[in-house]
C-alpha positions in Angstrom: 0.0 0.0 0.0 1.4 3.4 -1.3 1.3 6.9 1.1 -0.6 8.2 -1.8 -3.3 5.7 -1.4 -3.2 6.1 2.6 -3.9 9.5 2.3 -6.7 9.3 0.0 -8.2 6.6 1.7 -8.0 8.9 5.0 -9.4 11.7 3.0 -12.3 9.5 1.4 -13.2 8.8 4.8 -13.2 12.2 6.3 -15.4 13.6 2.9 -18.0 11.2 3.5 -18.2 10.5 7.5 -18.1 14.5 7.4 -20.9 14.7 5.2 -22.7 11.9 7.0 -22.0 13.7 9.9 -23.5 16.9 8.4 -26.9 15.5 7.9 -26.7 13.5 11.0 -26.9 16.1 13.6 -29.6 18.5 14.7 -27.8 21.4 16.1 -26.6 24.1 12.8 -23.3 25.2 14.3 -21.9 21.0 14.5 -23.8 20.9 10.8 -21.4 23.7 9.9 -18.1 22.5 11.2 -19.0 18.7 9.3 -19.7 20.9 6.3 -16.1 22.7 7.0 -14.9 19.1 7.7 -15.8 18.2 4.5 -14.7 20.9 2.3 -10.9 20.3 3.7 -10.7 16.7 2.8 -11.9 17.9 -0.5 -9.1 19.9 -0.9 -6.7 17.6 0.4 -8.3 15.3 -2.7 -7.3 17.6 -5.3 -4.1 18.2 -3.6 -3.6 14.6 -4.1 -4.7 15.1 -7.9 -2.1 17.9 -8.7 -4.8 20.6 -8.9 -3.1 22.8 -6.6 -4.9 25.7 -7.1 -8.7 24.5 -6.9 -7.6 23.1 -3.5 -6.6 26.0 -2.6 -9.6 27.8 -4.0 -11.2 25.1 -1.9 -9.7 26.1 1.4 -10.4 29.9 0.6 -13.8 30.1 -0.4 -15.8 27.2 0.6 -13.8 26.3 4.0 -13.2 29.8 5.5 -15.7 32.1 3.6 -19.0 29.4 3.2 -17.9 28.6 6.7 -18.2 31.7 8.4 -21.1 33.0 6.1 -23.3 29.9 7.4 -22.1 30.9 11.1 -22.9 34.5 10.4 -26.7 34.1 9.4 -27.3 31.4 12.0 -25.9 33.5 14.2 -28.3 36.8 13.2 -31.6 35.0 12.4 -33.9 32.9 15.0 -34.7 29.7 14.9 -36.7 27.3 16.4 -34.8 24.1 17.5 -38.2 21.9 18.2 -38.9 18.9 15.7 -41.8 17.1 15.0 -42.3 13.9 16.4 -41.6 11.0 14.0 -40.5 13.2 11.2 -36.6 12.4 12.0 -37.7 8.5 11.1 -39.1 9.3 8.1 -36.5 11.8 7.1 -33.5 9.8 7.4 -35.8 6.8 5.1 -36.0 9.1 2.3 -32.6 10.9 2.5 -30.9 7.2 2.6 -32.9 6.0 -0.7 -32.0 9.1 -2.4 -28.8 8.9 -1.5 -28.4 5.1 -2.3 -30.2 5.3 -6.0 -27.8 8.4 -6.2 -24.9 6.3 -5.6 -26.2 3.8 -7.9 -26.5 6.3 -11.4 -23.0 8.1 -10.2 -21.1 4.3 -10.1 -22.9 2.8 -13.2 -21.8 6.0 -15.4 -18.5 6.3 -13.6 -17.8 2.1 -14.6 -19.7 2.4 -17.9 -17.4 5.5 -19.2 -14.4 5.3 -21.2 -11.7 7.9 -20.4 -9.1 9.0 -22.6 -5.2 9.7 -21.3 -4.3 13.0 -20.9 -1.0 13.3 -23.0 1.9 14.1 -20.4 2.5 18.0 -22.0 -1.6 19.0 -21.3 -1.7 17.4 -18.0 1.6 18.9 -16.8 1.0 22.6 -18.0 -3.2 22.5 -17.5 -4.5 24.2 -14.3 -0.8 25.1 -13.0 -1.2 28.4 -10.5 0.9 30.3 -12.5 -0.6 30.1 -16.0 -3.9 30.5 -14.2 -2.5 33.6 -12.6 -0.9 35.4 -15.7 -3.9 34.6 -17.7 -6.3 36.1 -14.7 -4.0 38.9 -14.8 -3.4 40.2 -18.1 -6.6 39.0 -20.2 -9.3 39.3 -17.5 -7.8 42.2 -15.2 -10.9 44.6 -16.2 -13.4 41.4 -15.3 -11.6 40.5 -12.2 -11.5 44.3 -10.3 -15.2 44.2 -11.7 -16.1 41.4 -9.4 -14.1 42.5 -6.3 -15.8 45.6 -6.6 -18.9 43.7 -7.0 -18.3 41.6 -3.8 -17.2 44.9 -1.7 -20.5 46.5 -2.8 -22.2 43.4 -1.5 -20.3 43.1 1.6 -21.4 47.3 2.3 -24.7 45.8 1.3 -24.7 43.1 3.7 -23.4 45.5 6.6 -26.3 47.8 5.9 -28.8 45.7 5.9 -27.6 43.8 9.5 -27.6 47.6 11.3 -30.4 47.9 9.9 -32.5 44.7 11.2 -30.7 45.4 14.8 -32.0 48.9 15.1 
């Protein structure tokens, strides 16, 4: 058994006990931190994949930012922690029969698909961080201060709209 294997067997088993986990419990904030679980064995998959950058990306946005978004609004909305009886049973029926006919179609087409070898050049030079950077950078410079512009505006937004409700 390789350290490569190991380590994606570790991670395999962190992605899907987190996400297990995740729709497991009742309280948000443990929801949240299997969610985060979750998102950091992803990126430690594509890590293991040579996709350095989405991993990365993966720790960025969806482990910190997600994260803390989910935090922030369960933290500034109300909600009621009561369930109704016998729904849980029920529930947890239909969630594993969904996710077992899911599994099902995803295995079928992964064994029933024929994928083609990447030729050693592509796969060596394709999502590297610093192509993706000097591409970002010199043909989408106007797009990319666009969107940061976008998100500050939304962020103001956001902060408006929280003074606002606390008032």
């Amino acid at each position: 058994m390789s350290g490569s294997f190991a380590a994606f067997f570790i991670l395999s088993l962190l992605t899907i006990g987190g996400a297990v986990f995740m729709i497991s419990f009742t309280r948000v904030v443990h929801m949240v931190i299997s969610l985060g679980v979750t998102f950091l064995s992803i990126a430690g998959l594509f890590v293991l994949l040579g996709a350095q950058f989405v991993a990365i990306s993966q720790v960025l946005l969806y482990s910190g930012a997600i994260s803390i978004l989910m935090l922030f609004g369960i933290m500034l909305t109300k909600h009621n922690d009561q369930e109704v009886p016998g729904h849980r049973k029920k529930s947890k029926i239909i969630s594993f029969l969904i996710v077992a006919a899911l599994f099902v179609i995803v295995f079928t087409g992964i064994q029933n698909t024929v994928w083609p070898a990447p030729t050693e050049a592509a796969a060596a030079m394709e999502g590297h961080p610093k192509e993706i950077g000097i591409e970002v950078f010199t043909k989408f410079v106007i797009p990319f201060e666009l969107v940061s512009v976008l998100l500050l505006v939304a962020l103001v937004g956001s902060i408006i709209m929280a003074k606002k409700e606390g008032d």
